[in-house]
VEXFI-909700 format. One record per residue: residue number from 0; z, y, x of N, C-alpha, C in turn. Coordinates in steps of 0.05 Angstrom, whole numbers, plus 32768, in hexadecimal, padded with zeros to 4 digits. Example, Ala and Ser with C-alpha at 12.3 -4.5 7.8 and 13.67 -1.06 7.14 Angstrom:
PT  i  nc3  nc2  nc1  cac3  cac2  cac1  cc3  cc2  cc1
PT  0  809C  7F8E  8108  809C  7FA6  80F6  809C  7FBE  8108
PT  1  808E  7FD3  8101  808F  7FEB  8111  809D  8001  8102
END
This chain:
PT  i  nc3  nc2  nc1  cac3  cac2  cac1  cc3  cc2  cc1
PT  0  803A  7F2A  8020  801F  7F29  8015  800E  7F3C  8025
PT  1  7FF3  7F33  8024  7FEC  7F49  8037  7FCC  7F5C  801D
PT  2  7FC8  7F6D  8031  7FB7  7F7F  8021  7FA1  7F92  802F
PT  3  7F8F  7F98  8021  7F7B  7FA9  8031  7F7E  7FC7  802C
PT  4  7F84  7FDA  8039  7F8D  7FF1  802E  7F70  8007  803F
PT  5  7F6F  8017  802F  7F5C  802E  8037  7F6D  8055  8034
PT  6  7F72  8057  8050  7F86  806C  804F  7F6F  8088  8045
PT  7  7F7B  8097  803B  7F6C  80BB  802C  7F6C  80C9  8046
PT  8  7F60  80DC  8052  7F56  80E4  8069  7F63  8101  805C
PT  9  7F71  8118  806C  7F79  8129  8067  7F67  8137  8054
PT  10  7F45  8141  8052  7F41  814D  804B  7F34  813D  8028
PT  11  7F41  8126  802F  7F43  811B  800A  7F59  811A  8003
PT  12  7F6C  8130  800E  7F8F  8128  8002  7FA1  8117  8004
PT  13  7F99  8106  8022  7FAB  80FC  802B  7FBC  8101  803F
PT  14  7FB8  80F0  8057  7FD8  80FE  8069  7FC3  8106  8089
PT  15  7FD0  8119  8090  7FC0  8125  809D  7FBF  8116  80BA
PT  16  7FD6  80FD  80C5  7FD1  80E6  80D7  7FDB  80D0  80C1
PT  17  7FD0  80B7  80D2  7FD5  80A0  80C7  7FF2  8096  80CA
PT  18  7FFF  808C  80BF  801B  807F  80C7  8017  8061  80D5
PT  19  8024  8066  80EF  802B  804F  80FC  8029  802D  80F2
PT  20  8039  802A  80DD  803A  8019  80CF  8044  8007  80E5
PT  21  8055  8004  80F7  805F  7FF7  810E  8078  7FF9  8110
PT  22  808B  7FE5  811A  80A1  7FE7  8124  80B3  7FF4  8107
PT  23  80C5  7FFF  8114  80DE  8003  8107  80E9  8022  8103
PT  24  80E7  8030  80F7  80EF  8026  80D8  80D3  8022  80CF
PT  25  80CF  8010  80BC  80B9  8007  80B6  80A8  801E  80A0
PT  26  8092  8021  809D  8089  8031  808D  8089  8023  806E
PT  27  8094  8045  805D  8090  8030  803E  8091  804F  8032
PT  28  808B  804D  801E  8077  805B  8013  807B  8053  7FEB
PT  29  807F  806C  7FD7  8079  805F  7FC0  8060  8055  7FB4
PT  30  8067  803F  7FA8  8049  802D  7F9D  8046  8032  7F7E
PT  31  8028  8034  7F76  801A  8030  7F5D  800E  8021  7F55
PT  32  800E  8013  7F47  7FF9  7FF8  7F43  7FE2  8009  7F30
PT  33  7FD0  8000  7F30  7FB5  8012  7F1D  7FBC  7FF4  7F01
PT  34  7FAC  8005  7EF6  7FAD  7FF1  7ED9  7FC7  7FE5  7ED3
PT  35  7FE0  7FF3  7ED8  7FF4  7FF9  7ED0  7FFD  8004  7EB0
PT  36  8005  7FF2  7E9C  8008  8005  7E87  8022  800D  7E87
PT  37  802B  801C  7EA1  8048  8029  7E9F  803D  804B  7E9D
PT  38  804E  805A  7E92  8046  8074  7E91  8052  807B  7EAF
PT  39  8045  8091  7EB5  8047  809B  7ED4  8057  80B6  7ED5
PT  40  8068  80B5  7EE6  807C  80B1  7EEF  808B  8099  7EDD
PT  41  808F  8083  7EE8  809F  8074  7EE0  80BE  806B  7ED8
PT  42  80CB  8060  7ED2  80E7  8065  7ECD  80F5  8062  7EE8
PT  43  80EC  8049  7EEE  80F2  8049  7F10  80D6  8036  7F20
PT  44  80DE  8048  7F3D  80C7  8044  7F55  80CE  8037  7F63
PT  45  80B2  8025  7F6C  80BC  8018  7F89  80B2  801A  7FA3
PT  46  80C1  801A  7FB6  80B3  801B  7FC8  80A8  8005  7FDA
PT  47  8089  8007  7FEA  8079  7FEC  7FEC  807B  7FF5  800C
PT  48  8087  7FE4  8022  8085  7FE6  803F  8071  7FD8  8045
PT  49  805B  7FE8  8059  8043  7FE2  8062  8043  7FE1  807E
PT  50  803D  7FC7  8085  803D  7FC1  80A4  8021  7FB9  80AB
PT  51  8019  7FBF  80BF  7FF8  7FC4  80C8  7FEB  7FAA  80D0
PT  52  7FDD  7F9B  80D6  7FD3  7F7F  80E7  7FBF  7F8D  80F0
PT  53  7FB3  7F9E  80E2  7F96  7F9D  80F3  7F84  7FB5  80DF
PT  54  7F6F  7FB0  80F1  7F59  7FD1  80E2  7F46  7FBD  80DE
PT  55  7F3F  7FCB  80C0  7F1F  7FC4  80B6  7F16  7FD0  80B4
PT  56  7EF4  7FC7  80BC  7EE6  7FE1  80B7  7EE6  7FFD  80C3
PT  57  7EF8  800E  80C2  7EFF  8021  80CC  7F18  8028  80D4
PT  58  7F22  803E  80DD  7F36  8045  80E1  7F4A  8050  80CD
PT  59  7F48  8051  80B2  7F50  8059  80A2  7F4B  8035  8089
PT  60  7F45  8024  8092  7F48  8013  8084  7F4F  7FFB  808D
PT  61  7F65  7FEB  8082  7F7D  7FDE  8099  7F88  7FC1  808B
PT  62  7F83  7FA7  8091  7F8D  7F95  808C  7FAA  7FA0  8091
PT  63  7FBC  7F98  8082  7FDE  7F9C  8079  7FF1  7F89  806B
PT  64  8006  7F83  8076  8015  7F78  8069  8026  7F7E  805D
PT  65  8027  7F7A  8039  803C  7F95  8035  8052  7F7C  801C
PT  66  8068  7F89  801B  807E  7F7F  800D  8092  7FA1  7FFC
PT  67  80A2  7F8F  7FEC  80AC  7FA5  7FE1  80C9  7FB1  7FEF
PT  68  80D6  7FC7  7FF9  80EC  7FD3  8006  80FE  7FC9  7FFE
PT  69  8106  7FC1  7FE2  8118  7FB8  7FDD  811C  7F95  7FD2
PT  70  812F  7F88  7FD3  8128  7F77  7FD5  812F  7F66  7FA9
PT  71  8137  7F81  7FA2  8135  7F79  7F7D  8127  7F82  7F76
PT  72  810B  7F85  7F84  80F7  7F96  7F75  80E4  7F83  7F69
PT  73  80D1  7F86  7F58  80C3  7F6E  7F4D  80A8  7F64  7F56
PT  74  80AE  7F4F  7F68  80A2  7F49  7F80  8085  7F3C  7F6C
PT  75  8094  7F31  7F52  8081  7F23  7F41  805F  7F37  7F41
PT  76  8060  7F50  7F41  804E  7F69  7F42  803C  7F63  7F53
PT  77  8041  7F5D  7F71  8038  7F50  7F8A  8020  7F3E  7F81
PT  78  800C  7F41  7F79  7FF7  7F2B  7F70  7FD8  7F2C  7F7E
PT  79  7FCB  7F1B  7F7E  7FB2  7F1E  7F99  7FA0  7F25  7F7C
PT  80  7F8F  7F3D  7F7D  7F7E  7F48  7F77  7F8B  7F6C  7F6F
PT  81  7FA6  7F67  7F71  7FB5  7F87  7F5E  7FAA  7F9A  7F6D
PT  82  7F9F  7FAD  7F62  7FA2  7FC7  7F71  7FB0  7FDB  7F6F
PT  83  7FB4  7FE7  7F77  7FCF  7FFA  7F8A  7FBF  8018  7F92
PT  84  7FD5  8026  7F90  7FDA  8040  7F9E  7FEB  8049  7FAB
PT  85  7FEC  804F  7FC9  8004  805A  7FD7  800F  806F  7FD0
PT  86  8023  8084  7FCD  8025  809C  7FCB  803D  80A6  7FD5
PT  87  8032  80C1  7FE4  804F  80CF  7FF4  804D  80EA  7FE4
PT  88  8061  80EF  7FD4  8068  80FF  7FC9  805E  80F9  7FAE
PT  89  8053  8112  7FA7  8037  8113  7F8D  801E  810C  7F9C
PT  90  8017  810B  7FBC  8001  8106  7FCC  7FFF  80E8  7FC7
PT  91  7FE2  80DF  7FC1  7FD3  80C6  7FBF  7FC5  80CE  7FDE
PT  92  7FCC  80B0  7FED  7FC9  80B1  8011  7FBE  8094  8011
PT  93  7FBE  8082  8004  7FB0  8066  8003  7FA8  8063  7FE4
PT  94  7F99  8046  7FEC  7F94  8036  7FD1  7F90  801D  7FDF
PT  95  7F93  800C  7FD7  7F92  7FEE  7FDA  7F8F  7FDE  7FD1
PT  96  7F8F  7FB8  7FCF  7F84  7FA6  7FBE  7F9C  7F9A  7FCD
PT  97  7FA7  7F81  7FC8  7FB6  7F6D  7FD0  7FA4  7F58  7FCE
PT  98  7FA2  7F44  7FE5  7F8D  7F2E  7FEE  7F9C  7F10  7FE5
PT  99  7F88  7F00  7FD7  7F87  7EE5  7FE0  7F92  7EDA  7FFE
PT  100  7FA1  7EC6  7FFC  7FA9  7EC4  8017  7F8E  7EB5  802A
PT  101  7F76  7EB5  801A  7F60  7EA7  802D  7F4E  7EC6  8034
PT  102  7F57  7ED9  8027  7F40  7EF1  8032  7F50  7EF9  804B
PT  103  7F6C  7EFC  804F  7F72  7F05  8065  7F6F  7F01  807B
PT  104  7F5B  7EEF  8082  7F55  7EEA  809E  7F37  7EF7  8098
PT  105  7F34  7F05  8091  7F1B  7F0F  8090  7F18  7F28  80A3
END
């Protein structure tokens, strides 16, 4: 599925370079969905691998194709409008929307 992600710029608490998002090992990263009624920290996490196609907009905002690391994770979550949060550690470093498959050629 793919997605529009807008990376946090070091001095909003994100990561102080961008990750590759290329090649191998692939970048992945734990995911939050917003409007989630799970309490946070959750019982268990997943992690969402983000692979790059292309920049929008800016350099910090990136058409992406992302899927989940593992492959029993509940792909059902995966939905075109959800929004999302990346996070490395306790650090929030993205946020994102998952696209209709007709916006992504946008």
């Amino acid at each position: 599925m793919e997605a529009r992600i807008h990376w946090f710029r070091w001095d909003q608490g994100g990561r102080v370079t961008l990750p590759a998002c290329e090649g191998d090992p692939p970048y992945a990263t734990v995911v939050r969905f917003k409007n989630s009624n799970e309490p946070w920290p959750p019982s268990v996490v997943w992690s969402l691998v983000v692979e790059k196609l292309r920049v929008f907009e800016s350099e910090y905002d990136w058409i992406v194709r992302v899927r989940y690391q593992f492959p029993n994770a509940p792909s059902c979550e995966l939905q075109p409008g959800r929004e999302f949060e990346l996070l490395e550690g306790g650090r929030l470093v993205a946020e994102g929307i998952l696209l209709e498959p007709q916006e992504c050629n946008r």
